[in-house]
C-alpha positions in Angstrom: -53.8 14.3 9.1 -55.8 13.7 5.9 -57.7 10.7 5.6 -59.3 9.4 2.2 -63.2 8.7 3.3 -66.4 9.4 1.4 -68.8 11.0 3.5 -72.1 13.0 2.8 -72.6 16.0 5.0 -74.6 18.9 5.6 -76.0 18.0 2.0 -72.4 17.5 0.4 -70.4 14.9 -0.8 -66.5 14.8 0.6 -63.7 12.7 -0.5 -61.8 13.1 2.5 -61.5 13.6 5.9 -58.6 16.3 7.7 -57.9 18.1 11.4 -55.4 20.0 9.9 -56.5 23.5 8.0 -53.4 23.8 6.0 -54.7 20.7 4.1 -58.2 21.8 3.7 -60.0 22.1 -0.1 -63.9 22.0 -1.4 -63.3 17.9 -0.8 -61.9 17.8 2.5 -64.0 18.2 5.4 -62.8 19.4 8.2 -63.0 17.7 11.7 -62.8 19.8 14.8 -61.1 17.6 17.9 -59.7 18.7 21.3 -56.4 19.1 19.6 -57.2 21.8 17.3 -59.6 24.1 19.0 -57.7 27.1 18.6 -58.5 27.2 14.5 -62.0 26.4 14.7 -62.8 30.2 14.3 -61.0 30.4 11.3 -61.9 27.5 9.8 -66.1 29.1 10.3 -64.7 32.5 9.0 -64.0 30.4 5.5 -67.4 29.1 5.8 -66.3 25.5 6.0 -68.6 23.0 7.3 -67.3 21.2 10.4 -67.3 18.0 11.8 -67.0 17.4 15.4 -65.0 14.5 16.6 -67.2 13.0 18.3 -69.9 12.3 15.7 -66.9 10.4 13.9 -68.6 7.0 14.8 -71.4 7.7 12.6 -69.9 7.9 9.4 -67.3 4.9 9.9 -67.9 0.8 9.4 -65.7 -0.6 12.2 -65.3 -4.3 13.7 -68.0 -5.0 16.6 -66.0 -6.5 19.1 -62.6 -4.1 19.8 -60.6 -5.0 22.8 -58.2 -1.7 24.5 -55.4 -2.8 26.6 -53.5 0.1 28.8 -50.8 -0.2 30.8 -47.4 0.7 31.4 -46.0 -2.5 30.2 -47.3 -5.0 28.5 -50.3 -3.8 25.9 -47.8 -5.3 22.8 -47.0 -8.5 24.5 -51.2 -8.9 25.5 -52.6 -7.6 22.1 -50.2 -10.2 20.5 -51.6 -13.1 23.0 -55.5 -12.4 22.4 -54.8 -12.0 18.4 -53.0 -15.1 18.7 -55.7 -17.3 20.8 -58.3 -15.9 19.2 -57.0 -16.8 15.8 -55.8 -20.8 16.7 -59.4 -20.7 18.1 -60.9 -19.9 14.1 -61.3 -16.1 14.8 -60.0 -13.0 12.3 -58.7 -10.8 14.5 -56.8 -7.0 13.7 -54.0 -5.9 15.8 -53.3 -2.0 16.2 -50.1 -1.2 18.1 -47.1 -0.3 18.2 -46.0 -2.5 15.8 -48.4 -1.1 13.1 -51.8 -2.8 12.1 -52.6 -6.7 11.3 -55.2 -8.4 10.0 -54.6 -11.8 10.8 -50.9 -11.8 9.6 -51.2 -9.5 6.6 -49.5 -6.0 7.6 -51.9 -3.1 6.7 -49.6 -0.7 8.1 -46.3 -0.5 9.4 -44.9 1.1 12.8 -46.8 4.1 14.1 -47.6 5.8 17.4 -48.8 3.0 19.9 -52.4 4.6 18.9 -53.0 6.9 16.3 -54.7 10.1 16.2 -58.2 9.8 15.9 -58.8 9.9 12.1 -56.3 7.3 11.6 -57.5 5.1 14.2 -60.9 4.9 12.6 -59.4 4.6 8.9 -57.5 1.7 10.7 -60.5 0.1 12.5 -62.1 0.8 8.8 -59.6 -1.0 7.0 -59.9 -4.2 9.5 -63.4 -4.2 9.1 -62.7 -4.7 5.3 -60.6 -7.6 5.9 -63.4 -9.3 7.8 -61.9 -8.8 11.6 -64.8 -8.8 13.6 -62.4 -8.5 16.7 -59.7 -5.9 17.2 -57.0 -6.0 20.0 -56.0 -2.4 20.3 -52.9 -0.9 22.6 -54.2 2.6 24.4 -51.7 4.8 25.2 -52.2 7.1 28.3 -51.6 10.1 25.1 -54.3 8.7 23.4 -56.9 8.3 26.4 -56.1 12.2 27.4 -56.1 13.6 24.1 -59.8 12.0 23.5 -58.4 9.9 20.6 -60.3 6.7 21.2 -63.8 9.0 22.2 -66.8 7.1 20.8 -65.4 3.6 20.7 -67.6 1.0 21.9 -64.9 -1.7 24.0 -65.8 -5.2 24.1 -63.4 -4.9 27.0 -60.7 -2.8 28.6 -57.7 -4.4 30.1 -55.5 -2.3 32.6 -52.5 -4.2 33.4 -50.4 -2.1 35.2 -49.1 1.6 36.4 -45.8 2.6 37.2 -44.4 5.8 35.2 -43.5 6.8 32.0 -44.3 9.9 29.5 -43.8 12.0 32.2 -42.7 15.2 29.8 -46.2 14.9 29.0 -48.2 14.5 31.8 -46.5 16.9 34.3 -46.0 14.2 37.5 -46.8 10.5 38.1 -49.8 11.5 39.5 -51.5 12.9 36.6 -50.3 10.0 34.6 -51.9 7.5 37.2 -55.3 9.4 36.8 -55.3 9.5 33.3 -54.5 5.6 32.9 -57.1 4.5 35.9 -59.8 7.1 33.9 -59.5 4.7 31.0 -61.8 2.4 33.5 -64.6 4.7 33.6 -66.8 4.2 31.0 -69.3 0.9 30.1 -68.2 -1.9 29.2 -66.3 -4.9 30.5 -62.9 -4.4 32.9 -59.8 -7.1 33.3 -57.5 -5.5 36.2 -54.4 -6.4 37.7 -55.5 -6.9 41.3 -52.1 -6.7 42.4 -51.1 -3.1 40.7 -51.6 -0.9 43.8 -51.8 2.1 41.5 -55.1 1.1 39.9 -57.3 2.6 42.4 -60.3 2.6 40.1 -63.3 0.6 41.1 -65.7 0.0 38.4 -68.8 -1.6 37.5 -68.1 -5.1 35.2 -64.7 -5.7 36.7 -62.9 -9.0 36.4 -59.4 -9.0 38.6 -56.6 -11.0 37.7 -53.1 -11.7 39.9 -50.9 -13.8 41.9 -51.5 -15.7 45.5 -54.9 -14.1 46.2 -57.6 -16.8 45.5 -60.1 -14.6 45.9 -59.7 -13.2 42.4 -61.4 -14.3 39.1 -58.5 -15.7 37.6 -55.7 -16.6 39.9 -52.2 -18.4 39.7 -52.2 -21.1 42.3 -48.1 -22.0 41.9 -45.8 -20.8 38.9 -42.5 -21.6 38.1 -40.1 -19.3 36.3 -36.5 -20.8 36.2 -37.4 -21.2 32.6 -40.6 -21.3 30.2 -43.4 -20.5 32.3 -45.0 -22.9 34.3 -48.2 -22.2 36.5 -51.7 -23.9 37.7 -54.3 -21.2 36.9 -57.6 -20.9 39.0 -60.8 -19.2 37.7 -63.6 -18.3 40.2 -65.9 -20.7 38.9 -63.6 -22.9 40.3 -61.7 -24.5 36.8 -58.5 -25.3 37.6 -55.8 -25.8 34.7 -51.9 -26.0 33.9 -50.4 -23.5 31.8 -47.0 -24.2 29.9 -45.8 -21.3 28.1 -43.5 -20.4 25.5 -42.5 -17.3 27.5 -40.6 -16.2 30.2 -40.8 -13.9 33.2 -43.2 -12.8 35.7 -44.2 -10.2 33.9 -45.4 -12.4 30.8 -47.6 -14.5 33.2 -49.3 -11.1 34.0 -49.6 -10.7 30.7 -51.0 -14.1 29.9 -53.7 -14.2 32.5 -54.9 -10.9 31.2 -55.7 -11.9 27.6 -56.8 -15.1 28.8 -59.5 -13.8 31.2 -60.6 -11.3 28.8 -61.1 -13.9 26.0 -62.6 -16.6 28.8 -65.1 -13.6 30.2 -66.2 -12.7 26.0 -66.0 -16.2 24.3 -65.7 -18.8 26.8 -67.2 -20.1 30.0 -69.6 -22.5 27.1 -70.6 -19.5 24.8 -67.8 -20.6 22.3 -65.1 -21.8 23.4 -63.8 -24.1 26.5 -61.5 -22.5 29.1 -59.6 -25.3 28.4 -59.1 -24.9 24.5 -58.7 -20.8 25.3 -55.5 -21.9 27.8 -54.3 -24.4 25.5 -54.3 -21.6 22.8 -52.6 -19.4 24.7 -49.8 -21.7 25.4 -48.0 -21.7 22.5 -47.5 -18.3 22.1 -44.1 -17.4 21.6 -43.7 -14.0 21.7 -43.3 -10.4 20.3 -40.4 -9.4 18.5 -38.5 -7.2 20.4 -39.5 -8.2 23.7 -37.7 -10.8 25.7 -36.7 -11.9 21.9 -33.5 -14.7 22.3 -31.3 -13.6 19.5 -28.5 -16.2 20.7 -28.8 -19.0 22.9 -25.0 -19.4 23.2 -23.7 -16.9 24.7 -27.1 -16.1 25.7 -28.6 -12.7 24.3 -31.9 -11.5 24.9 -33.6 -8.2 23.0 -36.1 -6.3 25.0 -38.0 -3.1 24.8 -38.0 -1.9 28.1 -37.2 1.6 28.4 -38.6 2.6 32.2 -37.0 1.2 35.7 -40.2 -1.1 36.1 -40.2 -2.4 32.4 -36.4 -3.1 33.3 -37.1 -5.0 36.5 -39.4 -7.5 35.3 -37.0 -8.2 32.9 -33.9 -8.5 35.4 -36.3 -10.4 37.8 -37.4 -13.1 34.8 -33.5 -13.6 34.6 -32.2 -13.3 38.6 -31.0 -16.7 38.7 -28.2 -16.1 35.9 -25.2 -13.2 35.9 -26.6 -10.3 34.3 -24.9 -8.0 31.7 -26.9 -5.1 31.0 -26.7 -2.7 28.2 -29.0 0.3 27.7 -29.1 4.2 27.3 -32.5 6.5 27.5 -34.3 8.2 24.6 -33.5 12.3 24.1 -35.9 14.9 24.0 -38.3 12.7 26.6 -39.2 12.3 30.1 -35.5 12.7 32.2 -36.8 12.1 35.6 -36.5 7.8 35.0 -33.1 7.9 33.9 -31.4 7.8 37.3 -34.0 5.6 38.0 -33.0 2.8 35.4 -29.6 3.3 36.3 -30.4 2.3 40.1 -32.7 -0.5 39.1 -29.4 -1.8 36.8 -27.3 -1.6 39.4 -29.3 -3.1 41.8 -29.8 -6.5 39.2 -26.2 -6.4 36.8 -23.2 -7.8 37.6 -21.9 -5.4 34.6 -23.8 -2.3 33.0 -22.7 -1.0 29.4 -24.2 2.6 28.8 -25.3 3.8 25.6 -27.2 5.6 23.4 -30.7 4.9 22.7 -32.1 7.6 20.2 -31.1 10.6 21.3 -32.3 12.6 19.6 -30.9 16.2 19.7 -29.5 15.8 23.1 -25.8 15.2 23.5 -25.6 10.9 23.8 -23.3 12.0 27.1 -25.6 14.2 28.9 -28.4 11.3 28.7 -25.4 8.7 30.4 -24.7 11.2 32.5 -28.5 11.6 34.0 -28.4 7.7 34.2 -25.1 7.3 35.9 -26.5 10.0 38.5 -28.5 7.1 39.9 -25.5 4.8 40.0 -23.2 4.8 43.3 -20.8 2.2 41.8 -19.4 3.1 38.8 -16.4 0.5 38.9 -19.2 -2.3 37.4 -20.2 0.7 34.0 -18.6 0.6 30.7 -19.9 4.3 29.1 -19.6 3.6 25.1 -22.0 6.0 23.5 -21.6 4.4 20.2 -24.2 1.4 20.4 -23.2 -0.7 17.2 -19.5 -0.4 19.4 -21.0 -1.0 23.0 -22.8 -4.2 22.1 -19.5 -5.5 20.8 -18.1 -5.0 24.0 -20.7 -6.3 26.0 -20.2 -9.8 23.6 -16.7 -9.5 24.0 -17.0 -9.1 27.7 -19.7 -11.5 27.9 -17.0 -13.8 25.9 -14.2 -13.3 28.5 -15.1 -13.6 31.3 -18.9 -14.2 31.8 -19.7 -16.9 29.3 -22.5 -18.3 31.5 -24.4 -14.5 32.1 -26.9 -13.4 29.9 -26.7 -10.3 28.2 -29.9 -7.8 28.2 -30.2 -5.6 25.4 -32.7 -3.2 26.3 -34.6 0.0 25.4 -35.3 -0.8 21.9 -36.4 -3.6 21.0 -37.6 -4.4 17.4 -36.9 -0.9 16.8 -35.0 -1.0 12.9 -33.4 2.5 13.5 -31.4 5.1 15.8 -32.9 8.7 16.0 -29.8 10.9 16.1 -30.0 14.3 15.9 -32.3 14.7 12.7 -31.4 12.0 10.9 -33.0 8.5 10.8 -30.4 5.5 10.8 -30.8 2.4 9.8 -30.2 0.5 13.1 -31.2 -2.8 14.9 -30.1 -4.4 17.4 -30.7 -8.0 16.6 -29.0 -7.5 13.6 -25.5 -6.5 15.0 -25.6 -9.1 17.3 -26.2 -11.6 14.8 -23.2 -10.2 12.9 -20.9 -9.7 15.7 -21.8 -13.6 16.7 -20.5 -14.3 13.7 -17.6 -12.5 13.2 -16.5 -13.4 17.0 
């Protein structure tokens, strides 16, 4: 993509910045990245000058202190905690995500890919610098760590919170995908692990290791309660001991809490700035991304999430095991197809009733994708198959109405998402949205 930068090289001035030769002129200099390689030559046979991409961090003013978080699940939900404690705390603090980038709480950018290409990602870390964020909490995808995207950023810290599988029309097999996310942990810097992911089998220098029941660990939960808002009694190794009340709910979102909260404790606390007791109280009253474990009613009870993998759904199903479960969902086209079955097992295994839809799919036929997902579902006699979505979730309320008015209903897959991808066109389309209208119109 083209970027606008000024930048003097090889004795001349530039206006902008490009990795694409079709948008090349005598004010664009190009910059060479793994991605590209193949026009190189042609780009030398113009006599263009050439920038390699990893010289980028010379020529670009970026905050000091940026913070990656990688994972499966969870890099939205943990950016969104730090930026939050960090900013009750008297910090400016970016965000770059999913979600788009944030200074503070003024949008810079809207929805992109969970981390841009490289010339992007250092206009956006440009752009935050501008607006005074000395701190940057930053989601890594496991795209962006193979394609080199993030290469000569300095992290703060590096958060790996968990690995499961996901993206595999990318990567080939979970095993390449587990590699690429545990290599994330390989260069300098400071490391906050999930001691209890097994597939982290990285062992680096500068770790701090998070989890459950295990008090060996730097930061451990002593007891937690999930029946409804989190509840816990957090242990760090320099034996502080603390009750957390949160605003969330779920396993999962404990994870996700005593990750950002031992990666802020391990930069700013332990009495460089801030109390571990301030950082937790902070913390506390966090109350969430949009989109993820979002409660768009409380009666009848309907919760929005993005999960979108087998995992992602069962930390969802398990936050809610102690209520009947309605789950609707479908699977994204064009992308890996080896989890479908997969998140049709892992519904069948938690829902007392499963409504199949689409999710975006893209140019595939909405049937074939239900199909892949009923393939991992032995008993069909609990599915309702409505590829229509905006018409599935008014059967799920209606259902939900009738005869399961004290279940909750899961909406998953896409979250905050404000459109449907079908075929080629774009559609306006979100989820919390219908089901505010249907709650009103039932």
């Amino acid at each position: 993509m083209k970027i606008r930068h000024k930048i003097e090289f090889l004795g001349k001035s530039y206006t902008h910045l490009s990795d694409n030769t079709k948008e090349l002129d005598a004010s664009t200099l190009f910059v060479s990245t793994p991605r590209n390689a193949q026009f190189i030559q042609e780009v030398k046979q113009n006599n263009q000058a050439i920038l390699d991409f990893k010289e980028l961090a010379k020529y670009f003013d970026i905050p000091s202190c940026i913070i990656g978080i990688t994972g499966t699940n969870g890099k939205t939900t943990i950016a969104n905690i730090i930026a939050h404690t960090l900013k009750k705390l008297g910090k400016k603090v970016g965000v770059i995500g999913t979600q788009g980038v944030f200074a503070n709480d003024k949008t810079l950018k809207p929805k992109g890919l969970t981390t841009p290409g490289i010339l992007e990602l250092y206009e956006n870390l440009s752009l935050l610098k501008q607006e005074n964020c000395q701190i940057v909490a930053m989601e890594v995808s496991s795209h962006a760590i193979d394609q080199q995207r993030i290469y000569g950023l300095n992290f703060a810290a590096r958060i790996l919170s968990n690995i499961t599988g996901d993206h595999l029309d990318y990567h080939g097999n979970l095993e390449n995908y587990i590699r690429i996310k545990n290599s994330f942990l390989n260069d300098s810097g400071l490391k906050i692990i999930n001691a209890d992911e097994k597939n982290i089998t990285t062992k680096p220098d500068n770790a701090l290791y998070y989890g459950l029941d295990n008090d060996g660990l730097d930061l451990t939960a002593m007891s937690y309660d999930f029946k409804s808002n989190i509840k816990a009694v957090l242990k760090f190794n320099h034996c502080y001991t603390q009750d957390l009340s949160s605003k969330l709910y779920g396993k999962h979102n404990l994870y996700n809490l005593m990750a950002a909260i031992l990666c802020i404790d391990a930069l700013f606390g332990q009495s460089k700035q801030f109390s571990t007791h301030k950082i937790i109280q902070a913390a506390s009253d966090f109350s969430g991304v949009a989109g993820r474990m979002e409660v768009v009613s409380a009666k009848p009870l309907i919760i929005v999430d993005f999960a979108h993998t087998h995992d992602g759904m069962e930390k969802i199903f398990e936050s809610c095991k102690d209520l009947e479960i309605i789950a609707l969902f479908g699977a994204g086209g064009d992308r890996d197809k080896t989890k479908r079955p997969l998140m049709g097992a892992m519904a069948e295994k938690y829902a007392n009733k499963i409504f199949l839809t689409s999710d975006n799919p893209r140019s595939e036929n909405p049937e074939n994708i239900i199909n892949d997902i009923l393939a991992g579902i032995s008993d069909v006699s609990k599915v309702h198959i409505q590829s229509n979505r905006a018409k599935s979730i008014q059967d799920a309320i209606e259902y939900q109405k009738n005869h399961a008015p004290n279940a909750v209903l899961l909406i998953l897959g896409k979250g905050d998402e404000t459109h449907q991808i079908i075929g080629d066109q774009k559609i306006d389309f979100d989820d919390r949205k219908v089901v505010k209208t249907l709650i009103e119109k039932l």
